[in-house]
C-alpha positions as CSV (number, residue, x, y, z in Angstrom):
1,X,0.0,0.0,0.0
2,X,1.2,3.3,-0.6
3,X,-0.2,6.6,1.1
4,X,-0.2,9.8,-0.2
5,X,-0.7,13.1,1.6
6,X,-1.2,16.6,-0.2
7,X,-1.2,20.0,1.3
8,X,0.0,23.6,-0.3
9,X,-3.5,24.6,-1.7
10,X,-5.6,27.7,-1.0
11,X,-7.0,30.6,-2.4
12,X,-4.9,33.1,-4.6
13,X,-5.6,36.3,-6.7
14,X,-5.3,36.0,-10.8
15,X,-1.4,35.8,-11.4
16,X,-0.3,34.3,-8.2
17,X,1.6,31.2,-7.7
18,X,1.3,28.7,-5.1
19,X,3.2,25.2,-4.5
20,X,1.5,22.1,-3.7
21,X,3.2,18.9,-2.0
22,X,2.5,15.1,-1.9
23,X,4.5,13.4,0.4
24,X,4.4,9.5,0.0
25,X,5.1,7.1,2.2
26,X,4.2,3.4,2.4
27,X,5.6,0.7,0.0
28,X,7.5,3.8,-1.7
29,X,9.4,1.1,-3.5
30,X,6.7,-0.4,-6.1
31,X,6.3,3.6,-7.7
32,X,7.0,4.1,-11.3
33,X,5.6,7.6,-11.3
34,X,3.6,10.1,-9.1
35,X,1.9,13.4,-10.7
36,X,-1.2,15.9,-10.2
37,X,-4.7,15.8,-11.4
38,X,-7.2,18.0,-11.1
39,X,-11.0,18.1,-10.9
40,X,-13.2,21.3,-11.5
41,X,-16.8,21.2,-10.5
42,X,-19.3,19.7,-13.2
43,X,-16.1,18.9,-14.8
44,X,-14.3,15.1,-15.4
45,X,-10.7,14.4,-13.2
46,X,-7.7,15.5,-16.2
47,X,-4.3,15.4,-15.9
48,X,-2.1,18.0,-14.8
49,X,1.4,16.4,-14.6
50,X,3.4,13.1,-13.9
51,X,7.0,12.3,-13.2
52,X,8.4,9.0,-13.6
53,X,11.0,7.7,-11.0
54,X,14.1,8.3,-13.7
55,X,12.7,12.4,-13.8
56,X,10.9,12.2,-16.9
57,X,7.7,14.4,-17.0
58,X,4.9,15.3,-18.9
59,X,2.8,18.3,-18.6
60,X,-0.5,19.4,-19.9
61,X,-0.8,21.9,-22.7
62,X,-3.2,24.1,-20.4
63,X,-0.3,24.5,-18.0
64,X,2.9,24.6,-19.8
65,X,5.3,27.0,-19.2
66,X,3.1,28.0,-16.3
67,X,3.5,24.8,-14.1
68,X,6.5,22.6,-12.9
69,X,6.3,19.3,-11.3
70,X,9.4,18.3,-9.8
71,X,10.0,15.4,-6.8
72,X,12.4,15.2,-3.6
73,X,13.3,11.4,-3.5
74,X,14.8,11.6,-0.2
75,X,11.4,13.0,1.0
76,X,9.5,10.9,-1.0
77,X,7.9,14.1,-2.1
78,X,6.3,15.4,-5.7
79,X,5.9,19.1,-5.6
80,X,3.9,20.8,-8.2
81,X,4.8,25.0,-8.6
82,X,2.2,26.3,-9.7
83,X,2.7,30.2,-11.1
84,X,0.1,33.3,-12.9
85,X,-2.3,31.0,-11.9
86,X,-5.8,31.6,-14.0
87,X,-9.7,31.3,-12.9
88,X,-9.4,28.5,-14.7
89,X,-6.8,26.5,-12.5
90,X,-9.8,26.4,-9.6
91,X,-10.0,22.8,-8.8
92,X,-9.4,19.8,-6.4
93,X,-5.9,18.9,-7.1
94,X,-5.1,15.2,-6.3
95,X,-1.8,13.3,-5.8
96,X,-1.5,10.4,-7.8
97,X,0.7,7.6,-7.7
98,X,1.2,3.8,-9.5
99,X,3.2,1.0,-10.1
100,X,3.6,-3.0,-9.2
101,X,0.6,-2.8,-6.2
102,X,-1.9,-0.5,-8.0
103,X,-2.9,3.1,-8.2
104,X,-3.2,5.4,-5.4
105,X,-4.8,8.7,-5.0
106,X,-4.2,11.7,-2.2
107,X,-7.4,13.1,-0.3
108,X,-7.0,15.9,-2.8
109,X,-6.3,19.9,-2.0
110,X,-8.5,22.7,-2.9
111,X,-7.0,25.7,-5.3
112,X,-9.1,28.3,-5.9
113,X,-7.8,31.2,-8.2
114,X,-9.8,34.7,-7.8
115,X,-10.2,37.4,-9.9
């Protein structure tokens, strides 16, 4: 089993940046790669980001250049910088992570972008 626990969301003005965390712990070993999805109301879970163990990443056209996933492996921690945010970024963000035991999701974090 692996755990995953998010925090670093809130609310932020049009053009601000925040930084969210996942920290993993649990069978940390069986991971191929952790990333971010998001959720907006009425709207279906799409992906944000991923990172695979070797560093590789992938990152949604919405976000590029705007967004940068990076992870700590001697936290066990993905981070996701998130900067000149948009309305449009308001969403549940949620940790993800797979590999040999399954697929895991965080509790999720709340971002809400005003204008």
């Amino acid at each position: 089993q692996v755990q995953l626990v998010e925090s670093g969301g809130g609310l932020v003005q049009v053009g601000g940046s925040l930084r969210l965390s996942c920290a993993a712990s649990g069978s940390i070993f069986s991971i191929n790669a952790m990333g971010w999805y998001r959720q907006a109301p009425g709207k279906q879970r799409e992906l944000v980001a991923t990172i695979s163990s070797l560093g590789g990443t992938n990152t949604a056209d919405s976000v590029k250049g705007r967004f940068t996933i990076s992870r700590d492996n001697a936290k066990n921690t993905v981070y996701l910088q998130m900067n000149t945010l948009k309305p449009e970024d308001t969403a549940v963000y949620y940790c993800n992570a797979y590999g040999a035991l399954g697929v895991y999701w965080g509790q999720g974090t709340q971002v809400t972008v005003s204008s």
